[in-house]
N, C-alpha and C positions, 0 to 999 in steps of 0.2 A: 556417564556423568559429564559436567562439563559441556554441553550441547544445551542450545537454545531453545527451550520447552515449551515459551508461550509467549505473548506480542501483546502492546497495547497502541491504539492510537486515541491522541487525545483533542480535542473537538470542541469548540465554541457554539457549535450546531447540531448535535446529537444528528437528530432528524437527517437532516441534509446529510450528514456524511454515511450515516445510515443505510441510505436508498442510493449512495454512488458507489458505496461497498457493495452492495446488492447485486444493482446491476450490472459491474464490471468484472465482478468475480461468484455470483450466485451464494457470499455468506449468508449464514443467516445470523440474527442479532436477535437476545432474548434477555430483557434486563431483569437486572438482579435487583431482589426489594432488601435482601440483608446487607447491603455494602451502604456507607452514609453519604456517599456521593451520587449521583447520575452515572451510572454504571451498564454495561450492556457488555454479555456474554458473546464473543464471536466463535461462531461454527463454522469450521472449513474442513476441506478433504485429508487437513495434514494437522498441521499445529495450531494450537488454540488460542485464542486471544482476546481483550479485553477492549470496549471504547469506555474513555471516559471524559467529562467534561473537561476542559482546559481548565485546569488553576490559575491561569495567568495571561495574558492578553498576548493574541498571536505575534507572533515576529514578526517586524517588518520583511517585504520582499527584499532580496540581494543580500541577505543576510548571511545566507548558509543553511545549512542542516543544525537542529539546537536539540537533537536528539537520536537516539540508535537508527539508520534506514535498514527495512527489511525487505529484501525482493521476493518477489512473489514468482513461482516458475509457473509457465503456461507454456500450453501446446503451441501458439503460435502467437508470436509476437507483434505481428503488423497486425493482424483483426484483435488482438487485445488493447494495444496502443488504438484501434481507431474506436472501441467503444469507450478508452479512457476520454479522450476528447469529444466524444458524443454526448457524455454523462457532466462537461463543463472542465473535464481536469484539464492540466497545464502539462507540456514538456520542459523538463530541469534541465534536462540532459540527452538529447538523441539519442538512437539505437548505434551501439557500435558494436563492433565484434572482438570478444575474447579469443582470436585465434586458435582455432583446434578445440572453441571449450562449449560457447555459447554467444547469442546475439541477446545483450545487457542495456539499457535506457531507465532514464531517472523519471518521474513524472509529480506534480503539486495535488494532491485534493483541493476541495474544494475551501479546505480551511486552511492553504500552504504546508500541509504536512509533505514531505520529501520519502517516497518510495521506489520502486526498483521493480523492474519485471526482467525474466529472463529468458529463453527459449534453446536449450541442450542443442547442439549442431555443432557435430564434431569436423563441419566444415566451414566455419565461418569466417572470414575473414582469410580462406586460402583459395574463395571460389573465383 
């Protein structure tokens, strides 16, 4: 209990954020007709989660974060960071290292949504 069961991101562009979820992480997305919003089911190797239309007009940029960031752990973080900017994303925050834990970077979708990637390396930042 207590542990974070399932994710949503929320999106002005279904479509668009769609196919950069796609591409940088191989989800799949499969919408759902019984929810009364623009809704799509995300399928990943780990935790579950949800897109759905933005209710509300994105933030302006330099704002901050205006909702929960979730990082995404991947085998390597410099070929996952260069297919995020391949696919149009933005870096929030370079890759730095959690000493002894993991190398950690912020990165924008395509609709400024603020996420996280991370890569376990129990020598980072002592090499």
């Amino acid at each position: 209990m207590n542990t974070i069961g399932y994710f949503e991101i929320q999106s002005s562009n279904p479509a668009r954020e769609i196919e950069f979820y796609k591409n940088v992480f191989g989800w799949n997305f499969i919408r759902e007709k019984f929810v009364p919003i623009e809704y799509y089911r995300i399928e990943t190797d780990g935790i579950s989660g949800g897109l759905l239309i933005r209710p509300v007009a994105v933030p302006p940029m330099q704002y901050g974060t205006n909702a929960f960031v979730c990082s995404i752990e991947v085998e390597n973080f410099d070929k996952t960071s260069e297919l995020i900017l391949r696919n149009g994303g933005i870096i929030a925050l370079p890759k730095f290292a959690i000493q002894g834990r993991c190398w950690q970077g912020y990165f924008l979708d395509l609709d400024n949504n603020t996420f996280g990637i991370f890569e376990v390396n129990e020598k980072a930042g002592t090499e």
